[in-house]
C-alpha positions as CSV (number, residue, x, y, z in Angstrom):
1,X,0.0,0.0,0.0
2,X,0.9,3.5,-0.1
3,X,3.3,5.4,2.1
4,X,3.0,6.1,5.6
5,X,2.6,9.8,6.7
6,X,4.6,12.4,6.3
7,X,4.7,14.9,9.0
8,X,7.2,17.4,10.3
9,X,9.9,16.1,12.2
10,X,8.8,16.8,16.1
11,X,11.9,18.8,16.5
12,X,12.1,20.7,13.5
13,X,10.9,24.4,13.6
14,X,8.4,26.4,10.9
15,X,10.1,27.3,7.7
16,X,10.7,30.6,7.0
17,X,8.4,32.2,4.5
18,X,10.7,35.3,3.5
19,X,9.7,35.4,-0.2
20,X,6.6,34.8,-2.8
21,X,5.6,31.6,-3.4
22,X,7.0,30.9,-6.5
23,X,5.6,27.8,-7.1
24,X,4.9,27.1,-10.9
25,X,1.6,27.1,-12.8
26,X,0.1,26.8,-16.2
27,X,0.4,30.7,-16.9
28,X,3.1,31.5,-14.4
29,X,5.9,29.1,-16.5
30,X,9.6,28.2,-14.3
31,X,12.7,28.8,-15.9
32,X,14.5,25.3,-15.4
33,X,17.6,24.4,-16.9
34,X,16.2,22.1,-20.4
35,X,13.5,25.3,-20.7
36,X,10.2,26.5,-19.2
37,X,8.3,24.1,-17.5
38,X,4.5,24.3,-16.8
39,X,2.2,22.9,-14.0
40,X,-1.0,21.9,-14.9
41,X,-3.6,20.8,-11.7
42,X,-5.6,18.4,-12.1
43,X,-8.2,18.3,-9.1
44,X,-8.7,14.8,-7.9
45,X,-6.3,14.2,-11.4
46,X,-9.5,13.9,-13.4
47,X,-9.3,14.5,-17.4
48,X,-11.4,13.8,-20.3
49,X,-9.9,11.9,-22.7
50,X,-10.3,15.0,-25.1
51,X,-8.0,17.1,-22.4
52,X,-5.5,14.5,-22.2
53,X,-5.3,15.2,-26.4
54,X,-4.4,19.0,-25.5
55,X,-2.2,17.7,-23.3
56,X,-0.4,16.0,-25.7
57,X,-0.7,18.1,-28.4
58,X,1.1,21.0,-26.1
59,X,4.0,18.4,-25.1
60,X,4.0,18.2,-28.8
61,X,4.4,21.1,-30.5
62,X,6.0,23.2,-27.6
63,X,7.2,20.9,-25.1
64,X,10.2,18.5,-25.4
65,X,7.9,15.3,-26.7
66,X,7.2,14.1,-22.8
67,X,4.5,14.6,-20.2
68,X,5.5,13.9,-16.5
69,X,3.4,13.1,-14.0
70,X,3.6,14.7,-9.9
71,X,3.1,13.2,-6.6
72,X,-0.1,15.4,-6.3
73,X,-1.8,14.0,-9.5
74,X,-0.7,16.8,-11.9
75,X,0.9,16.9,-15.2
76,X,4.0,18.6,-16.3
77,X,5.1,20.3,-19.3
78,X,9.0,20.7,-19.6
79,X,11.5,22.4,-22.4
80,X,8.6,25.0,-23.3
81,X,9.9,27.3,-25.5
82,X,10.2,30.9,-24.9
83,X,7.3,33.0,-25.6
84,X,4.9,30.3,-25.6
85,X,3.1,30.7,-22.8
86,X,-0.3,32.7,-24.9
87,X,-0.1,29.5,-26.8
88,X,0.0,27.1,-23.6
89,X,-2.5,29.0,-22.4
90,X,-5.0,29.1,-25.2
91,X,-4.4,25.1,-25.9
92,X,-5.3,24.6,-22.2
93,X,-8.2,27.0,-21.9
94,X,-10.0,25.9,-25.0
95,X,-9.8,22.4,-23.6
96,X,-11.2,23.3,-19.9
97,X,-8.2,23.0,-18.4
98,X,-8.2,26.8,-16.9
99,X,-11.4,27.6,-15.5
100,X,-10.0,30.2,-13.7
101,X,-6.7,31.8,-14.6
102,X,-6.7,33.5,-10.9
103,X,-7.0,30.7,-9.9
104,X,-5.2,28.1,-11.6
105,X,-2.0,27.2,-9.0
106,X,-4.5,26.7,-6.0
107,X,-6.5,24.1,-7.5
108,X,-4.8,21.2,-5.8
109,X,-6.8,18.5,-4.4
110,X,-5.7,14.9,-4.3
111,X,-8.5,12.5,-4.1
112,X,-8.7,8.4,-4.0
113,X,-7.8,7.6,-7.5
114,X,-10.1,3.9,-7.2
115,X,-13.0,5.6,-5.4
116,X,-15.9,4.2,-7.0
117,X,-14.4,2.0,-9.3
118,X,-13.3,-1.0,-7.4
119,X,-16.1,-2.8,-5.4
120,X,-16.8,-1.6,-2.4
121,X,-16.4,2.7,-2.1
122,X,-18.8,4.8,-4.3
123,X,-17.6,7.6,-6.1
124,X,-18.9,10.2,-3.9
125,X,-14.7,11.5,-3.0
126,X,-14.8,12.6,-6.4
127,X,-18.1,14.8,-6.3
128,X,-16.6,16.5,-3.1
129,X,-13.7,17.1,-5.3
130,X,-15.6,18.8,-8.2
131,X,-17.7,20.5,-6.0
132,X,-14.5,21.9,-4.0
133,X,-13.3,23.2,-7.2
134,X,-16.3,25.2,-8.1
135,X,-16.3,26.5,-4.9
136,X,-12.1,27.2,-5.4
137,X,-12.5,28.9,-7.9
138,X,-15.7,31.2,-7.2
139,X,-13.8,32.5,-4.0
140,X,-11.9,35.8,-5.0
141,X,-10.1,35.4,-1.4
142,X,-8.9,31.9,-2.4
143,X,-6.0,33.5,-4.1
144,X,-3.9,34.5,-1.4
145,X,-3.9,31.0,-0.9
146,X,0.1,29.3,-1.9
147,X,0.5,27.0,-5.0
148,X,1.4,24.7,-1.8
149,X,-1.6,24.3,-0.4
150,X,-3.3,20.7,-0.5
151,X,-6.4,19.4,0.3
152,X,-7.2,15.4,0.3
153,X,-9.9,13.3,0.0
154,X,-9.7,10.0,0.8
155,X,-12.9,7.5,0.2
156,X,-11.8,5.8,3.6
157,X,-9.8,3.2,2.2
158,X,-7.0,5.3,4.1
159,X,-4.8,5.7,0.3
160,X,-4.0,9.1,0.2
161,X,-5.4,10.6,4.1
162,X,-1.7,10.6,5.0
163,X,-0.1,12.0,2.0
164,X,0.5,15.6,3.7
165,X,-2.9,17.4,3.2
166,X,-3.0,20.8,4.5
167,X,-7.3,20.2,5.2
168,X,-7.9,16.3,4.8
169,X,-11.5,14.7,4.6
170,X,-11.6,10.8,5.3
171,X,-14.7,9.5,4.2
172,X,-16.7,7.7,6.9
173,X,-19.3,4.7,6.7
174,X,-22.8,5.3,7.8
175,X,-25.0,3.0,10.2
176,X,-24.6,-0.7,9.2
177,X,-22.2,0.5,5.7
178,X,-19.8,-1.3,5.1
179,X,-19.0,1.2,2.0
180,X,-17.3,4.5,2.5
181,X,-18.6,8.3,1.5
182,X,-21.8,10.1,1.6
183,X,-24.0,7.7,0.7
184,X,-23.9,6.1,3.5
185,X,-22.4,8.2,5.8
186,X,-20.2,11.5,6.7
187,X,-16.4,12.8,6.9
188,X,-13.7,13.4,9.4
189,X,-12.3,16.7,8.7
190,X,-8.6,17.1,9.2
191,X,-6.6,20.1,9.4
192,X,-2.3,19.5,9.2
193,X,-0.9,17.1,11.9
194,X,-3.7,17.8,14.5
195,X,-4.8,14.0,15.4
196,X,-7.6,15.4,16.3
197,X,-10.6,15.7,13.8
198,X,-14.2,17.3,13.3
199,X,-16.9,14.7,11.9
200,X,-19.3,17.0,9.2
201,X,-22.4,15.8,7.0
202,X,-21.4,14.4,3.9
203,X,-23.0,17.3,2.0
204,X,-21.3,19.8,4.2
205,X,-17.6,18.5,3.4
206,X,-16.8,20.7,0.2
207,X,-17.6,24.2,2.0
208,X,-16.1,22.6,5.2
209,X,-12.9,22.2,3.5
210,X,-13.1,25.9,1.9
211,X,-14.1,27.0,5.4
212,X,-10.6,25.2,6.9
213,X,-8.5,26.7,4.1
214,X,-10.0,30.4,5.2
215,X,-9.2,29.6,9.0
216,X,-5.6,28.9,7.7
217,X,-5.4,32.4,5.8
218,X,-6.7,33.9,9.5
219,X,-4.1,32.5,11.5
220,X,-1.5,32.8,8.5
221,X,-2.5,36.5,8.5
222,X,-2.2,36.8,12.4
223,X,1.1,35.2,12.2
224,X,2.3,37.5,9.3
225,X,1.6,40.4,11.5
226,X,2.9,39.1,14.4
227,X,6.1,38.5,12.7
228,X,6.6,42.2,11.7
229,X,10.0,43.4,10.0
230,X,11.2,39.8,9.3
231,X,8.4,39.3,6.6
232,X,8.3,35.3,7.5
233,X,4.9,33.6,6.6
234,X,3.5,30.2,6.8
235,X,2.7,28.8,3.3
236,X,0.7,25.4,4.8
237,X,-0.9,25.0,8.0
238,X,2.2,22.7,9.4
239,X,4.7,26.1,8.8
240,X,2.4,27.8,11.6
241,X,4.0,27.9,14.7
242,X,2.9,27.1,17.6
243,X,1.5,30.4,19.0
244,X,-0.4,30.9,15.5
245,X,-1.0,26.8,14.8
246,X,-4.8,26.2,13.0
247,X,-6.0,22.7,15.0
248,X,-9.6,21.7,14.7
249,X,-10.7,23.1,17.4
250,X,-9.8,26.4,15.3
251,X,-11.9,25.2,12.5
252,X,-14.9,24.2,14.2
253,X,-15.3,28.0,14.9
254,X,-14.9,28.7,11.1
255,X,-17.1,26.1,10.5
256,X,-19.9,27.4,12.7
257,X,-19.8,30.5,10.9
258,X,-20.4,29.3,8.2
259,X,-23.4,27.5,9.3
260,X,-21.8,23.9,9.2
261,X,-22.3,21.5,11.9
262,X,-19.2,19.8,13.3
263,X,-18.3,17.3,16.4
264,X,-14.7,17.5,17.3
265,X,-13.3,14.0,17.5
266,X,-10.8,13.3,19.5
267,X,-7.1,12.0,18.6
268,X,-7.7,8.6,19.2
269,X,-11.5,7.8,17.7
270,X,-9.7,10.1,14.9
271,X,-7.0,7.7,14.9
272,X,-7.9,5.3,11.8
273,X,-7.1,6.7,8.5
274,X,-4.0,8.0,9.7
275,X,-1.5,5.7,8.4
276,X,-2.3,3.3,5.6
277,X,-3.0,-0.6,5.8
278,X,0.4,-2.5,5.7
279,X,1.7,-4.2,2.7
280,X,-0.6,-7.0,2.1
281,X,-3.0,-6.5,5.1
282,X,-6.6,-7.2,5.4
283,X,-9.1,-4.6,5.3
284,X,-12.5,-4.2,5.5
285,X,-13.9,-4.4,2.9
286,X,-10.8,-5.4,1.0
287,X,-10.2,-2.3,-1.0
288,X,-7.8,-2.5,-4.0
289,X,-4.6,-1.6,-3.9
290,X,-4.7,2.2,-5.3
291,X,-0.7,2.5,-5.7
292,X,-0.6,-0.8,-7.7
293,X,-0.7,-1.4,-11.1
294,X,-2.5,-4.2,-12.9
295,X,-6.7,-4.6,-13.5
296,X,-9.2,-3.4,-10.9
297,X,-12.2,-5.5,-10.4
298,X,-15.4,-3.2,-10.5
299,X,-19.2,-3.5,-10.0
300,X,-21.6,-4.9,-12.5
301,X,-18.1,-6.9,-14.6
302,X,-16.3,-3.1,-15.2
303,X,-13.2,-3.1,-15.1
304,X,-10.1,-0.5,-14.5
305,X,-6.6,-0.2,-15.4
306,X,-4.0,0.9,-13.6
307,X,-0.3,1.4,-14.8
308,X,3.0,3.4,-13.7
309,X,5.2,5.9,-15.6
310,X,8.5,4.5,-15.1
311,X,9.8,7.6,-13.2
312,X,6.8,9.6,-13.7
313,X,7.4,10.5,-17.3
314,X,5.8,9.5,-20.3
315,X,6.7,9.8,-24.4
316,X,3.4,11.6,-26.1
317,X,3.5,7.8,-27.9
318,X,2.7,6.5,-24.5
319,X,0.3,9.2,-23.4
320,X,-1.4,9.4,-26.6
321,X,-1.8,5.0,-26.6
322,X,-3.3,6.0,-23.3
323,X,-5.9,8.4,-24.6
324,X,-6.9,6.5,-27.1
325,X,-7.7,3.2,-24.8
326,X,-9.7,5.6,-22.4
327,X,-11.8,7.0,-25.5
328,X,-12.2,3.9,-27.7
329,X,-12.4,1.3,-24.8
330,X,-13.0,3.4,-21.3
331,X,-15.4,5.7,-20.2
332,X,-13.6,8.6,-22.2
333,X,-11.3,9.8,-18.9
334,X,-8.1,8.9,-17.4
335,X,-7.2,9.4,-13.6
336,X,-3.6,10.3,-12.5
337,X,-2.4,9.4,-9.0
338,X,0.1,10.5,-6.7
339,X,2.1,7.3,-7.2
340,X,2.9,8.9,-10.8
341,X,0.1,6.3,-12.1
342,X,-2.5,6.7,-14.7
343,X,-6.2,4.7,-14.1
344,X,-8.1,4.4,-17.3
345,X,-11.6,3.2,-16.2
346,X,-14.6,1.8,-18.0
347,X,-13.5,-1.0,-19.7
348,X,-15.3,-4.2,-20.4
349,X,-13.9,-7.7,-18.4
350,X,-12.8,-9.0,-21.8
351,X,-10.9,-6.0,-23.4
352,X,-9.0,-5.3,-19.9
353,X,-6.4,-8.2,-20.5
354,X,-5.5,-7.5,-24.0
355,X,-5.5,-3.3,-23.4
356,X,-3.3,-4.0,-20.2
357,X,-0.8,-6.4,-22.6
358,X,-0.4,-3.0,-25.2
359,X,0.1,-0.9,-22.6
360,X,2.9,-3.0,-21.0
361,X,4.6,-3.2,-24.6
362,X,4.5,0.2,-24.6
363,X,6.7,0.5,-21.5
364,X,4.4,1.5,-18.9
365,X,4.5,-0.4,-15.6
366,X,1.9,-3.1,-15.4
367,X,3.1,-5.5,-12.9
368,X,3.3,-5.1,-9.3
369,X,6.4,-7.2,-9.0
370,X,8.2,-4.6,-11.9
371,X,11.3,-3.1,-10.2
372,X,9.9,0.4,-11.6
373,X,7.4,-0.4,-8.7
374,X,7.9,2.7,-5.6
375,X,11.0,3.8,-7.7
376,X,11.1,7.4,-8.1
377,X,13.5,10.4,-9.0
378,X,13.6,13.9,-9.1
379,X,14.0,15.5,-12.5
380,X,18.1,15.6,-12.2
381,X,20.7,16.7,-14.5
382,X,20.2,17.9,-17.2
383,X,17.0,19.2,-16.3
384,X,17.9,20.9,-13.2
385,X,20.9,23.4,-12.2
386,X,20.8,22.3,-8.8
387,X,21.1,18.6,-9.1
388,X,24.8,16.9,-9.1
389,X,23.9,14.3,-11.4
390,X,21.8,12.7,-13.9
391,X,19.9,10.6,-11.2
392,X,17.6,9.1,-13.8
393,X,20.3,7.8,-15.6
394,X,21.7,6.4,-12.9
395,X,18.6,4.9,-11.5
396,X,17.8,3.2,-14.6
397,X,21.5,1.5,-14.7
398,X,20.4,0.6,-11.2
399,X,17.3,-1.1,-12.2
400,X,19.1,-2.7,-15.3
401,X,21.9,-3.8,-12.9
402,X,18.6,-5.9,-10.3
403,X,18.4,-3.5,-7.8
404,X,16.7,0.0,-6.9
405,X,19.6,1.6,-4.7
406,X,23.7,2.1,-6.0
407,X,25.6,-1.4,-6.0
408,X,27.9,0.4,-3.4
409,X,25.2,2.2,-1.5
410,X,26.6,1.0,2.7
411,X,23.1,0.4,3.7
412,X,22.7,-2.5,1.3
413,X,19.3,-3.2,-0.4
414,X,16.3,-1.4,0.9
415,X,13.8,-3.5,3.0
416,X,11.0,-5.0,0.4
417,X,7.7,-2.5,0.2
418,X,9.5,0.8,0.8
419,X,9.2,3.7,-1.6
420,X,12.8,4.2,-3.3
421,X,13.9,7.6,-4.1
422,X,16.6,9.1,-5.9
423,X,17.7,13.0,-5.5
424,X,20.7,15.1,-7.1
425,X,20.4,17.5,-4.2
426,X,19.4,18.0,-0.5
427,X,16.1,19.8,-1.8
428,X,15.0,16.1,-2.8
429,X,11.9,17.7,-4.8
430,X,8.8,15.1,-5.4
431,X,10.3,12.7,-2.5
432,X,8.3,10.7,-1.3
433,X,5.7,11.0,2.2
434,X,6.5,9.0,5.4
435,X,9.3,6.4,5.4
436,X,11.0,5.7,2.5
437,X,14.9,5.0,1.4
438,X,16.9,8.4,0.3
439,X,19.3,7.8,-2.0
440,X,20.7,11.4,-2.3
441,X,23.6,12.1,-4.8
442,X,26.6,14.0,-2.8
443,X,30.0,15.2,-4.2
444,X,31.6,11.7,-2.9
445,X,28.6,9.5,-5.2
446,X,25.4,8.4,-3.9
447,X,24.6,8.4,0.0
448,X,21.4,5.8,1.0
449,X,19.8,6.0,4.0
450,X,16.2,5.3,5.8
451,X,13.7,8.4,6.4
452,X,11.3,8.1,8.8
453,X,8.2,10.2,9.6
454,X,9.5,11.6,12.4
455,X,13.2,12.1,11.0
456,X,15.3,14.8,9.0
457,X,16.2,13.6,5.7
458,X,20.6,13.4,6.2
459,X,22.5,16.6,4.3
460,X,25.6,15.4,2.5
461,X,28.4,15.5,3.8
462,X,30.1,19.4,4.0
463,X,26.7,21.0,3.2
464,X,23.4,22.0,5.4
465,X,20.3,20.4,4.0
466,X,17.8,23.1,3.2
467,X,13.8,22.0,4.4
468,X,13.0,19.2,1.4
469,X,10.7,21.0,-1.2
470,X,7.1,20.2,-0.4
């Protein structure tokens, strides 16, 4: 299964906000070393098989031929030409993938990628999700929100509650449900690393969530002030200190206002949906796998498939193969997933094997037992200026060689179901949440060591590790 949480270390302070967010966008392009590179959010990673075209077609014609795929669901456009941005912009408006431009870099909500399509969750995550866009992006205030900001929702199989959500919703069964979700029951509202929790109606959890992200602008506001002269903000609820910090007790109050009734739930009745089943444990019901690829069994004989970008990148060949499985054989829509994953659903019991079997000769991950499997990387050399190396490179030698970590790496091979990540610098950008193995790139080779939950990822040797990007 996925992850375990990822919280701040316990003895690690606030990071200092001294500067704009910077974080890229569709319109608002980065200048990284192999060009501009464009974020495109995806709420809940939902697309149409028509926007997954545009997609394609701007990788295409100003893009360097790939699409690459975040741990938040998104989609990345890199080597974008100068002076393309009007073009970007138009290709991704004309599909619907700008509802707002004022809003474009705060649409980012991770949702369940499965929910409502294996056999025991409806789809209901993924109406709050829509529903919490609308609202998104009809909120002129929702701007001062950061690029940063995340809100979750999880359809209670526990997947993605403890992937780092700023506000986090955790579907909850109702009376005698063994399903998760509104129809049959409420939420648990979650606001940063409070263990605590508010339970809301269902119905109520979109403008609960939009209620919790306004509580955070209050006490990031409050905390702005406070802080005078220095300028140093809080970004996400977990950079508030302590005098300043946004619990749910905070939010009821907001929630109240707003006309939203909430219980507060203590830590420990809050506690499930904290950390994700263990590899291969039960649950009840025994939800699918979300971060595994293969075919997901669904109601009524549908089927789903689910495969991996090795990496998280993709040719346009691959995406576009993709595409036109989704349109000619799905329901017409793709899912990414924070595991760099793509779920087509919709297809019929008997197409599934055959479309899985093109996809795989593609060079997409299929299997669960492929070493591409919880591999990941940042972008590297020669993509980056900051990286040491070309850590893609050398992850795929490492794969090709039988294992995910350096042949010399001191801490041997990594113990079996932990996320693998490799990073050219300290910064360790996309890494992933909760314990995983760091290999981290330093000016002697690579470095591998175990990060836990509670535990600063190691600086290399002769440097001071700056906070790991978000």
């Amino acid at each position: 299964m996925p992850p375990s949480p990822s919280t701040r270390p316990q003895a690690a302070a606030p990071l200092p906000r001294d500067r704009g967010d910077a974080c890229p966008g569709a319109l608002r392009l980065h200048p990284a070393a192999d060009g501009g590179l464009a974020r495109v959010r995806l709420p809940a990673g939902d697309l149409t098989a028509h926007q997954a075209a545009a997609l394609a077609d701007a990788a295409e014609l100003l893009g360097d031929g790939h699409l690459s795929l975040t741990s938040r669901g998104n989609a990345e456009l890199r080597g974008l030409a100068d002076g393309c941005g009007d073009r970007l912009a138009g290709l991704l408006r004309d599909a619907g993938l700008l509802p707002s431009a004022a809003h474009e870099r705060i649409r980012n909500i991770l949702a369940s990628p499965l929910a409502g399509l294996d056999r025991h969750t409806p789809s209901d995550v993924r109406r709050w999700a829509r529903e919490l866009d609308a609202l998104l992006c009809a909120g002129a205030w929702a701007t001062a929100l950061s690029g940063r900001f995340l809100f979750v929702l999880d359809d209670g199989r526990g997947d993605v509650a403890a992937l780092g959500g700023d506000v986090t919703l955790l579907a909850e069964a109702g009376p005698g449900d063994d399903r998760t979700g509104p129809a049959g029951g409420g939420a648990l509202l979650r606001v940063g690393d409070d263990p605590a929790a508010l339970r809301i109606a269902g119905p109520d959890a979109p403008r609960a969530a939009l209620a919790a992200a306004g509580a955070f602008l209050a006490a990031a506001g409050a905390f702005l002030a406070a802080a005078g002269a220095s300028g140093s903000g809080a970004w996400r609820v977990r950079e508030l200190p302590d005098a300043h910090a946004l619990r749910a007790r905070d939010v009821a109050e907001a929630l109240r206002s707003a006309g939203i009734e909430a219980a507060y739930v203590a830590a420990q009745e809050a506690a499930y949906g904290a950390e994700p089943p263990a590899p291969g444990a039960r649950t009840r019901p025994p939800y699918a796998d979300s971060s595994a690829p293969g075919i997901v069994e669904g109601p009524g004989g549908a089927r789903a498939l689910s495969v991996l970008a090795p990496l998280g990148r993709l040719t346009v060949a691959q995406w576009r193969l993709l595409t036109a499985i989704a349109a000619e054989d799905g329901a017409g829509a793709l899912r990414l997933t924070p595991w760099r994953g793509i779920v087509l659903p919709g297809l019929a019991a008997a197409a599934a094997p055959d479309r899985l079997a093109r996809l795989a000769a593609a060079g997409l991950v299929t299997d669960p037992a492929s070493p591409w499997h919880r591999l990941g990387a940042c972008t590297g050399r020669p993509g980056c200026a900051k990286s040491r190396t070309d850590v893609r490179a050398d992850a795929t030698a490492a794969v090709a060689a039988g294992t995910a970590v350096p042949d010399a790496a001191p801490a041997g091979r990594p113990p079996a179901g932990l996320p693998v990540y490799w990073s050219g610098c300290e910064r360790r950008c996309g890494h992933p949440h909760g314990t995983w193995v760091d290999v981290l790139a330093t000016a002697e080779g690579y470095r591998t060591a175990l990060v836990g939950p509670d535990t600063e990822p190691p600086a290399a040797p002769g440097t001071t590790a700056p906070p790991p990007a978000p």
